[in-house]
N, C-alpha and C positions, 0 to 999 in steps of 0.2 A: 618637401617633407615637413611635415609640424614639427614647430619650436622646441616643445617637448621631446620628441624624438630626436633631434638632431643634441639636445642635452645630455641626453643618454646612450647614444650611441658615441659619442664623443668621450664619454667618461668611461665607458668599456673598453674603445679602440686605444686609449693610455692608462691602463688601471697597471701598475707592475703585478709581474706574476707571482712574486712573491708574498703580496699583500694587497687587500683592495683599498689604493691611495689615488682620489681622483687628479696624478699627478699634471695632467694640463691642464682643468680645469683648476687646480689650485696653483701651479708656476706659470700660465699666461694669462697676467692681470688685465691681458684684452681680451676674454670670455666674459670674466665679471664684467668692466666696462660692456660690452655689447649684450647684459643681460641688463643691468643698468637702463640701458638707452630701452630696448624691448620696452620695459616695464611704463618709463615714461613715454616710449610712445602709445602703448596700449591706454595708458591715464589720459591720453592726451585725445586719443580716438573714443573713449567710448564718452567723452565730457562734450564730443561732437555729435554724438546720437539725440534724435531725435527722441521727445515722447516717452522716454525713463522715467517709469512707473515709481512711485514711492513703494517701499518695500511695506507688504503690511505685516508680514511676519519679518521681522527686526533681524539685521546679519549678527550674528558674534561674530567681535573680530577683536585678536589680539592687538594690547599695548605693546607695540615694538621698541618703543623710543628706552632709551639706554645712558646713564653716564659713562663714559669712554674710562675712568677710574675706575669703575665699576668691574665694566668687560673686562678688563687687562688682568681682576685679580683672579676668574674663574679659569678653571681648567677648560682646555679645549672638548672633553667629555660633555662637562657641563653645557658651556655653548650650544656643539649641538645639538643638547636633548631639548632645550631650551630655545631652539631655533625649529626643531621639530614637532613642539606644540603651539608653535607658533605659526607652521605649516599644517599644521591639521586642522586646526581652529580657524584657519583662513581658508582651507579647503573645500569644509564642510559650509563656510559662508556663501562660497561660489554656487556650489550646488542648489546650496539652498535659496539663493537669488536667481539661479537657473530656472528655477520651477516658478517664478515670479518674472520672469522676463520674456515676453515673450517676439518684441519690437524686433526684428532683422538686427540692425546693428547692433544694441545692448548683447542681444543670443549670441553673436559673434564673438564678441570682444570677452563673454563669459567664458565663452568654449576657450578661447585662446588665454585666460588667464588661470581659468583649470588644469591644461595642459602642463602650462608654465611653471607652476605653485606643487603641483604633483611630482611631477618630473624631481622638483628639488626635493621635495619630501621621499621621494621613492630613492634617489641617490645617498641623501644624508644616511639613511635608513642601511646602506650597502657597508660600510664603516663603522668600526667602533674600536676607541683604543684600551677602553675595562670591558671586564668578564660581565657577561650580561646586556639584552638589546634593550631598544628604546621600549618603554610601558605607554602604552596609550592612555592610561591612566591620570595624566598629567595633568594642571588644570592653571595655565597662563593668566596673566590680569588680562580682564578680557573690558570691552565697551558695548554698546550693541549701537547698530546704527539702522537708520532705514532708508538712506539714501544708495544707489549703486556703486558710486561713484567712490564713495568712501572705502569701497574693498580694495579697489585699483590704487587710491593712495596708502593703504596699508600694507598691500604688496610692494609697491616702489620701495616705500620706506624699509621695507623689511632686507629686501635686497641691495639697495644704498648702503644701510647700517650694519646689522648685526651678519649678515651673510658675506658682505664686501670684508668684514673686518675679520669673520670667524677666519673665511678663506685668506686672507691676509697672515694672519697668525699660522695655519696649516703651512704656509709657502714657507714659513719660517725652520720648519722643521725638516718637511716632506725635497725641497727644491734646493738644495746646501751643495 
């Protein structure tokens, strides 16, 4: 079954019925770890493809990188509206290097980081602890790149840091 699918069917098969808390994906910090690893191996296969076109129309892709003082003073709300335009913005990159990719293995490694990046976005999106959903409205510090390659280290990063950490913090509350 695809990566994304087995994300979300995992986050529904433990959501309490009382509230929707992705409570295994956020109390077994061996989900994160093996979305972690995914990500770098996906980085690490598609850096193995052959013949990776330069992008001529340029990716937007979100500045993920964060001071850990930073993170700690935001509400969890915050977070993840702010991990969710982070996720849209890397989304919309994929697709948009989809239609520029057209090599077997890049097409592959795009479809599966699609999958991946969505799935998170389509989850975070299930949650919310204030009145009122996420606005797609939103508009993250962004870079533009025109390499492929660079989406796949944007994602890693993003699931490393602010997603490893956001869920870290959820554990704190949701897993007691």
């Amino acid at each position: 079954s695809p990566p994304g699918l087995l994300l979300l069917t995992s986050f529904f098969l433990h959501v309490k019925e009382d509230r929707a808390s992705p409570t295994r994906l956020v109390c077994d910090n061996r989900l994160i770890q093996k979305y972690i690893m995914e990500a770098k191996d996906m980085e690490m296969r598609v850096g193995q493809c052959q013949a990776l076109p330069v992008l001529s129309c340029p990716a937007v892709l979100p500045l993920v990188d964060f001071t850990f003082q930073q993170w700690k003073s935001k509400l969890n709300e915050t977070k993840r509206r702010e991990i969710l335009c982070d996720l849209a913005l890397l989304v919309g990159a994929v697709v948009g290097a989809q239609g520029q990719v057209h090599e077997e293995c890049g097409a592959r490694q795009l479809s599966q980081l699609y999958r991946h990046a969505n799935s998170f976005f389509l989850l975070l999106q299930t949650f919310s602890w204030e009145a009122g959903h996420w606005e797609p409205s939103c508009s993250p510090h962004s870079m533009e790149q025109t390499h492929v390659t660079s989406i796949f280290l944007t994602y890693r990063q993003l699931v490393q840091g602010k997603l490893r950490f956001f869920f870290k913090d959820l554990a704190k509350v949701l897993c007691k």
